[in-house]
C-alpha positions as CSV (number, residue, x, y, z in Angstrom):
1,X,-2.9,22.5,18.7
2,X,-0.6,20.1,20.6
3,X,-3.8,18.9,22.7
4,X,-5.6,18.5,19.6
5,X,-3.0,16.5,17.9
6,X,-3.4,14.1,21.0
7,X,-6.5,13.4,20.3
8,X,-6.4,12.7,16.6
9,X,-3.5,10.5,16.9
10,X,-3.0,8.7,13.3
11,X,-0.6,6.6,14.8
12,X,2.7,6.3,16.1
13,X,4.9,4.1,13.8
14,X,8.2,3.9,14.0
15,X,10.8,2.2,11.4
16,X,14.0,1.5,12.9
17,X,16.9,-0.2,10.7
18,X,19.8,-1.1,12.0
19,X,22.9,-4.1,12.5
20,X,20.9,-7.1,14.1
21,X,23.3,-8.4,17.5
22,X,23.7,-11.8,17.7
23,X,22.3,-14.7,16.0
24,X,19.0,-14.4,16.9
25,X,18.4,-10.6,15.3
26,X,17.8,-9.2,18.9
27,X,17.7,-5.1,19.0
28,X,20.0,-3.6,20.8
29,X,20.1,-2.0,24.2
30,X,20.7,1.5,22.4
31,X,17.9,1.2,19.9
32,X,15.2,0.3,22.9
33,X,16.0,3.3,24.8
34,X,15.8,5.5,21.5
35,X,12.2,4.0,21.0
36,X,11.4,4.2,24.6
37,X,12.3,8.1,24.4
38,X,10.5,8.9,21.5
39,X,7.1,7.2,23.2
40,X,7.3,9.2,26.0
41,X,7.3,12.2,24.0
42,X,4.7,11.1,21.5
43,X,1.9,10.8,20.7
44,X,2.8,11.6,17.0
45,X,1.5,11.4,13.4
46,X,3.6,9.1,11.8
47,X,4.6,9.1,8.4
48,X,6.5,6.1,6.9
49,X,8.8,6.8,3.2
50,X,10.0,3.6,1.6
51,X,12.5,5.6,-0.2
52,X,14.8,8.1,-1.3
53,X,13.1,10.5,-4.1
54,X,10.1,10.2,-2.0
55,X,11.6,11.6,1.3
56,X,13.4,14.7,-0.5
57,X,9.8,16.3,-1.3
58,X,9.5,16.3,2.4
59,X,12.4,17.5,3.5
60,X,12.4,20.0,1.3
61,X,8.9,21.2,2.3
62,X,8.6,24.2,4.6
63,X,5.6,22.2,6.7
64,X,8.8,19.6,7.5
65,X,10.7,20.7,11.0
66,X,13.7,18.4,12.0
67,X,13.7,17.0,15.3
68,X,17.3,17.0,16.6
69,X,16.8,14.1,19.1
70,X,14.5,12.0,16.9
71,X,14.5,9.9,13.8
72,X,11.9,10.1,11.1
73,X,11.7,7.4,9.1
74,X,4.5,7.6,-1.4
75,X,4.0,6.5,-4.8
76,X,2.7,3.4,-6.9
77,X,2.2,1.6,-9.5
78,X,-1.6,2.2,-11.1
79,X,-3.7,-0.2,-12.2
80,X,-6.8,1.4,-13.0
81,X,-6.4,2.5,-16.5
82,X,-9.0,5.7,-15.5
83,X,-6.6,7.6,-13.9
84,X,-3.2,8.9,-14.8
85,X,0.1,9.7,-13.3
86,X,0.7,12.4,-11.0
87,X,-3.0,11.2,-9.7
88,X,-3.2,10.9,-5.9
89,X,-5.4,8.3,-4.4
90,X,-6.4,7.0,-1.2
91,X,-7.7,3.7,-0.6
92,X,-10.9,2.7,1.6
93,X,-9.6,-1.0,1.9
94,X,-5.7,-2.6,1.7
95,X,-4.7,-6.4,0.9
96,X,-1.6,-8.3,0.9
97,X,-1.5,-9.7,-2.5
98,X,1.1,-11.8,-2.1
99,X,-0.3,-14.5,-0.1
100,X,-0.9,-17.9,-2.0
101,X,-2.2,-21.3,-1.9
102,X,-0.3,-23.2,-5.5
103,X,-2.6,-25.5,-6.3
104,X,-1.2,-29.1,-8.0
105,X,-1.3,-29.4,-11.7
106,X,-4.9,-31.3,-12.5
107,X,-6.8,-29.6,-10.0
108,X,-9.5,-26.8,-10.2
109,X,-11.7,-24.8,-8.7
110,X,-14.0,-27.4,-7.2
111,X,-11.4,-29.3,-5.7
112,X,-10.1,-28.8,-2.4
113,X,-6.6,-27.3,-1.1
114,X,-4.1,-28.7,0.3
115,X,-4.4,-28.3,4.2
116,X,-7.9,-26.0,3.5
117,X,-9.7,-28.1,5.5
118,X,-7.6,-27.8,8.8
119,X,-8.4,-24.0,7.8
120,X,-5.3,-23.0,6.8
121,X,-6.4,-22.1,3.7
122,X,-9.4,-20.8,1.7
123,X,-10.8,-20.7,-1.7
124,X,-13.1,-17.6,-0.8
125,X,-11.0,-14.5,-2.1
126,X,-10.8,-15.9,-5.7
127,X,-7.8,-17.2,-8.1
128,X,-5.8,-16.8,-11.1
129,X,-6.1,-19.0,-13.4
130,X,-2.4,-19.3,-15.3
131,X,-4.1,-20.5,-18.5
132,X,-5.5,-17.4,-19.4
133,X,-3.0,-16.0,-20.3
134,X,-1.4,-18.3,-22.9
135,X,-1.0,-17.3,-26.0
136,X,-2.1,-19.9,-27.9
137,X,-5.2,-21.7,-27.8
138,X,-6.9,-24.7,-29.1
139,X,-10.1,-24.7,-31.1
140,X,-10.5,-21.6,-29.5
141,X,-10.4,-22.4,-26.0
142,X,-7.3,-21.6,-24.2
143,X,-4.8,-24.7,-23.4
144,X,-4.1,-25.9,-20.0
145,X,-1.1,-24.3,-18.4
146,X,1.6,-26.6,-16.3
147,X,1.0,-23.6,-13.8
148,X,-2.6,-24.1,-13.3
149,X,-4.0,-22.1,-10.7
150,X,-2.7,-19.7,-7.7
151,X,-5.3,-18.6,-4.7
152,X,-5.4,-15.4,-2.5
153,X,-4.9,-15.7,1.2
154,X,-5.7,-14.0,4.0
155,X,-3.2,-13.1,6.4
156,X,-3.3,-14.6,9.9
157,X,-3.1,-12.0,12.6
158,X,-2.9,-12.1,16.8
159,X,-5.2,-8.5,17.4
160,X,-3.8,-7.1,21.1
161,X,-7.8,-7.2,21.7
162,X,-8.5,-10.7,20.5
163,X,-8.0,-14.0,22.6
164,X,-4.1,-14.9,23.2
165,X,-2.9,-17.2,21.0
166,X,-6.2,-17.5,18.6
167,X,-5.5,-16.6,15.1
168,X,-7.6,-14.7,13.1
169,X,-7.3,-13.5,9.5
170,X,-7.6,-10.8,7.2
171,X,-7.4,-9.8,3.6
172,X,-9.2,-6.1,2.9
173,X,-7.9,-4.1,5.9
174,X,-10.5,-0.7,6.2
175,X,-8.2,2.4,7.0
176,X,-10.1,4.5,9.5
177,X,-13.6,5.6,9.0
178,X,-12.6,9.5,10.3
179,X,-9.5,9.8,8.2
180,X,-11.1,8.5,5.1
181,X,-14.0,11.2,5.6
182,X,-11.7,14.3,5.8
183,X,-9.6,12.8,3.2
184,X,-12.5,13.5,1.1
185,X,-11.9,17.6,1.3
186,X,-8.5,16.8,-0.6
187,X,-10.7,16.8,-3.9
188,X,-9.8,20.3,-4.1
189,X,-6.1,20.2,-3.5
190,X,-3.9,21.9,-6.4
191,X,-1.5,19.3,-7.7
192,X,1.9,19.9,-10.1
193,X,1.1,18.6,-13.6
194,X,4.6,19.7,-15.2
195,X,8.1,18.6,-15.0
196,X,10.0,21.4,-16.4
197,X,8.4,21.9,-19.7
198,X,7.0,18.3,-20.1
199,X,2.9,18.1,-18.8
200,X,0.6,15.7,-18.0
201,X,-2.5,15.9,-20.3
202,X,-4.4,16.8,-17.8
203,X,-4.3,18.2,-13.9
204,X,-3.7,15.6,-11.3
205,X,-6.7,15.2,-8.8
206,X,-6.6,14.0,-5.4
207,X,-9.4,11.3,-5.1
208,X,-10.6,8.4,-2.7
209,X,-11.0,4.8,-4.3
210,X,-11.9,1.6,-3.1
211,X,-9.0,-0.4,-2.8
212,X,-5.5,-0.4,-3.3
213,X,-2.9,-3.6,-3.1
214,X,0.4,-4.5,-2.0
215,X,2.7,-7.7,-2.4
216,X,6.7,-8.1,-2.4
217,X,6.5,-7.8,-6.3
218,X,6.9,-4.9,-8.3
219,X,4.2,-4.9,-10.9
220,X,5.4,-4.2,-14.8
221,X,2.6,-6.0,-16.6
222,X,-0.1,-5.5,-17.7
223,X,-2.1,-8.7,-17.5
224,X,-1.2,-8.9,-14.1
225,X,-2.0,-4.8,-13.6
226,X,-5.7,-5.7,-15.7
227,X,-6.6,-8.6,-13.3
228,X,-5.9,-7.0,-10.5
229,X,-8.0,-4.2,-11.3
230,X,-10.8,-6.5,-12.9
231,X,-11.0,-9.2,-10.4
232,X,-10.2,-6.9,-7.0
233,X,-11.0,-3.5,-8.0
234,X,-7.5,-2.2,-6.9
235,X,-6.1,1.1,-7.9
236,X,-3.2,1.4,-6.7
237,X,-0.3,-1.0,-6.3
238,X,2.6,-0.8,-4.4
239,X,5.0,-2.8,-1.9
240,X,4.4,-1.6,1.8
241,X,0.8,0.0,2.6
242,X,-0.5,-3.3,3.4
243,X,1.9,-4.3,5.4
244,X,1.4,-1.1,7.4
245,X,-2.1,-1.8,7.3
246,X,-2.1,-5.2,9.5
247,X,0.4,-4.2,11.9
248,X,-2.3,-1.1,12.7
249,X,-5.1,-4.1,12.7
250,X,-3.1,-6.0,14.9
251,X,-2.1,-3.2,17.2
252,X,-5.5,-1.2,16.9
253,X,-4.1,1.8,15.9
254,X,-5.9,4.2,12.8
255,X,-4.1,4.6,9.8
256,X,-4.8,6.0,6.0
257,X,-2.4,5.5,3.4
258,X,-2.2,8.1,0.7
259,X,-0.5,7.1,-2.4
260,X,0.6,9.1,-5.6
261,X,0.6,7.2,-9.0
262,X,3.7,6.9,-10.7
263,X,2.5,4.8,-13.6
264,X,0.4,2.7,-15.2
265,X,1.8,-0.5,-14.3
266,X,3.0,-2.5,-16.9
267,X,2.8,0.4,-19.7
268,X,0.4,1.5,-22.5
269,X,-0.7,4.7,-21.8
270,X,0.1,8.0,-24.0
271,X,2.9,8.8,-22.3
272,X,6.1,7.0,-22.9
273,X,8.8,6.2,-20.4
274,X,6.2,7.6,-17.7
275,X,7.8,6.3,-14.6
276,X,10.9,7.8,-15.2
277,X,9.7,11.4,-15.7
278,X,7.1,12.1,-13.4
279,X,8.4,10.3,-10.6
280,X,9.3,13.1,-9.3
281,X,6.2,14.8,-9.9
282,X,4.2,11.8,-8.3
283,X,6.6,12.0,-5.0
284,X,5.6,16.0,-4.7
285,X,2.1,15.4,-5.0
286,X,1.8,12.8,-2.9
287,X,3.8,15.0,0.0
288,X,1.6,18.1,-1.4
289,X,-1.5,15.8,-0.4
290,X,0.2,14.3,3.3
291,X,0.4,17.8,3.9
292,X,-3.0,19.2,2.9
293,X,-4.6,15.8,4.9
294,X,-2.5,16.7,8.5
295,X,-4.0,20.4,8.2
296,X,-7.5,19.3,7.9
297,X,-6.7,17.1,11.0
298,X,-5.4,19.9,12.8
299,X,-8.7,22.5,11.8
């Protein structure tokens, strides 16, 4: 199994947090030799939990084994109103979301943006238009909005295989072509539906969408939630996975992302208060599902 597991390698990704020393935030001696140990003994599957009521499923799970020597360092908001919480999904493509080109007051979408044509920025993912969304209109048409319009970037990354020093950029990020085939066996996987004597209307499923989004924003809206799901496609939406996603671009490494809904972002389905009752319930499945996916690895 151990020779197996090198060969499947999902990727070694480590978190470390820790007190910066001195003023330019270097890492300390200590640290480097913890992450030089841990390489050596690697390789690994790495599993990364953003917080707290996420990691106890794991820890709490008999699959988990504590390493004495080592450190071990999820769910999301939904956004495609055909699925429900306690659903786990697993994206085919991740983007950064949060990425944007403001443009002035006046402008639209034929006009150029500012510093687009040293190709620094694009016009080529799409926009929001602010205006929208207004509530009040004007003959019928909506009024223009002071914020006018915000475009989607790409992120500029350095790939280890790419020419030093030449940028290149990236918005949907694939997740490995192997991972996201086995991940399609998780459509049988049993998932929890109850917490305590409160259940979801239906069973939770395990299935693969298109795309899911991240940006340093936590989504509770549901204009924002619709357009994303409308204009992208996305499914789930969450804070980290695409950050995860272009370090493993960058670095060349395979990676999945498996994500449990928590919600449907910004409200309005059946259930009331969702987040806050089958939060749980979203954390379990989505460890229930990490689980199931490493064992299909390992078969």
């Amino acid at each position: 199994m151990v020779s197996h597991l090198r060969m499947v390698l999902l990727g070694f990704l480590v978190v470390v947090v820790g007190i910066s020393s001195g003023a330019y935030g270097a890492i300390s001696n200590d640290i480097l030799k913890n992450i030089e140990r841990i390489n050596k003994r690697g390789p690994y599957l790495g599993i990364v939990v953003p917080n707290s009521f996420e990691m106890d499923p794991l820890l709490q799970s008999p699959s988990f084994v504590v390493d004495d020597h080592f450190p071990y360092l999820d769910v999301s908001g939904n956004a495609n109103p055909d699925l429900q919480i306690g659903d786990v999904t697993i994206p085919q493509y991740w983007a950064h979301t949060g990425l944007w080109n403001w443009q002035r007051y006046g402008d639209g979408p034929k006009d150029e943006l500012a510093l687009e044509s040293g190709g620094d920025y694009t016009r080529k993912i799409g926009y929001l238009e602010f205006s929208d969304y207004n509530n009040v209109s004007k003959n019928g048409k909506p009024v223009a909005n002071l914020l006018n319009n915000v475009w989607y970037q790409p992120e500029e990354i350095f790939p280890v295989y790419g020419t030093p020093e030449i940028r290149q950029h990236a918005f949907w990020v694939p997740v490995d072509k192997h991972y996201f085939t086995v991940a399609k066996k998780l459509k049988d996987l049993k998932l929890g539906s109850c917490v305590n004597t409160t259940c979801l209307p239906r069973t939770p499923i395990a299935v693969r969408v298109k795309r899911g989004a991240s940006a340093n924003v936590f989504v509770d809206n549901s204009a924002y939630r619709s357009f994303l799901n409308t204009k992208f496609n996305v499914t789930p939406i969450d804070m980290e996975s695409a950050a995860v996603a272009l370090v493993c671009l960058q670095q060349k490494t395979p990676f999945i992302a498996i994500r449990s809904l928590s919600d449907l972002a910004g409200g309005g389905s059946a259930l009331s208060n969702e987040a806050d009752i089958f939060s749980s319930l979203a954390a379990q499945n989505a460890v229930d599902a990490v689980i199931g996916f490493i064992a299909l690895l390992l078969s």
